[in-house]
C-alpha positions in Angstrom: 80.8 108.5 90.4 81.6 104.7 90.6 82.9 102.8 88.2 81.6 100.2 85.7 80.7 96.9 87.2 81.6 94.0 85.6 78.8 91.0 85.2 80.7 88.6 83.0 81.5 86.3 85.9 77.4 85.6 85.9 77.1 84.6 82.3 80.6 82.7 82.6 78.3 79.4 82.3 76.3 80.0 79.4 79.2 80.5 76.7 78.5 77.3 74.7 75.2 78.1 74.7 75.4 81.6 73.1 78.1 80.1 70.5 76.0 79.9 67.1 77.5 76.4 66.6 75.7 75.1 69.2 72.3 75.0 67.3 73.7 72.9 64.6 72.2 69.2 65.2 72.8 66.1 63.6 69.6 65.3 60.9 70.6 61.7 61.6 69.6 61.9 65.2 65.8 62.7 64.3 64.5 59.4 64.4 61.0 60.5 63.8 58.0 61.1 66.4 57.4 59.3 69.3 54.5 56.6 69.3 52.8 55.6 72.3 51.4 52.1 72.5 47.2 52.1 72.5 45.3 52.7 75.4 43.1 50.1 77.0 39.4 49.5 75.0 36.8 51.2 76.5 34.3 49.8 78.6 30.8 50.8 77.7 29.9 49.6 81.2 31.3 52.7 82.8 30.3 55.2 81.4 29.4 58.5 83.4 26.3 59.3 80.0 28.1 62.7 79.2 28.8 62.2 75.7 32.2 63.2 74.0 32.3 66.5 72.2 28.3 66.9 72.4 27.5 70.6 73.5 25.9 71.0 77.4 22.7 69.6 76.3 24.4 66.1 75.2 24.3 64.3 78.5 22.2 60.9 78.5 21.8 59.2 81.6 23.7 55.6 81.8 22.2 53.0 80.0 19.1 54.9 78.9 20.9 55.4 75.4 17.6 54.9 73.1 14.9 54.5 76.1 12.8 57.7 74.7 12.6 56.1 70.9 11.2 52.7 72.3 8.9 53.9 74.8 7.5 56.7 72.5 7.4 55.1 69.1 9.6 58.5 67.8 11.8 58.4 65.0 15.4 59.5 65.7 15.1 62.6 63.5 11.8 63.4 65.5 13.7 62.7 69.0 16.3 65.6 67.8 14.3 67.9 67.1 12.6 68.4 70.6 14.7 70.3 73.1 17.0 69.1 75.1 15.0 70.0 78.9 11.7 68.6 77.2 13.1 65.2 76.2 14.5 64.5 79.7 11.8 65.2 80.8 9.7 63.1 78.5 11.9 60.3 79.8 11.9 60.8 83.4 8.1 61.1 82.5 8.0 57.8 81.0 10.4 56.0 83.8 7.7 56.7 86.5 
């Protein structure tokens, strides 16, 4: 039988740590949450047509924002209402 080994030597460095004083903070050192400055405008010129937050069926190709409504005559509420895959193709229809 051996006898017990002692492993205080490897926790030697974390004894202020473990103390329940050392959780205490100062309130006067919270100054708050940290603000970052505001990020350049964006430029509408490059744009890649996905459109933020819109589900799979959201992407628009660039610059071809309201090209269906003119060259169809639909109303915006009309335009929503057909599928996704039949108004692209209604525009790449209308493009050629």
């Amino acid at each position: 039988m051996s006898a017990a080994q002692d492993y205080s030597q490897l926790f030697a460095g974390f004894g202020p740590y473990l103390r329940p004083s050392a959780g205490m903070r100062d309130p006067r050192s919270n100054r708050g949450p940290v603000l970052f400055p505001p990020g350049p405008a964006p430029n509408g010129a490059d744009t890649s047509g996905v459109i933020v937050g819109a589900s799979g069926y959201g992407f628009v190709p660039p610059n071809q924002g309201d090209f269906a409504r003119r060259k169809t005559g639909l109303s915006d509420d009309r335009l929503q209402n057909i599928e996704a895959s039949s108004r692209l193709r209604l525009i790449n229809e209308l493009a050629d």
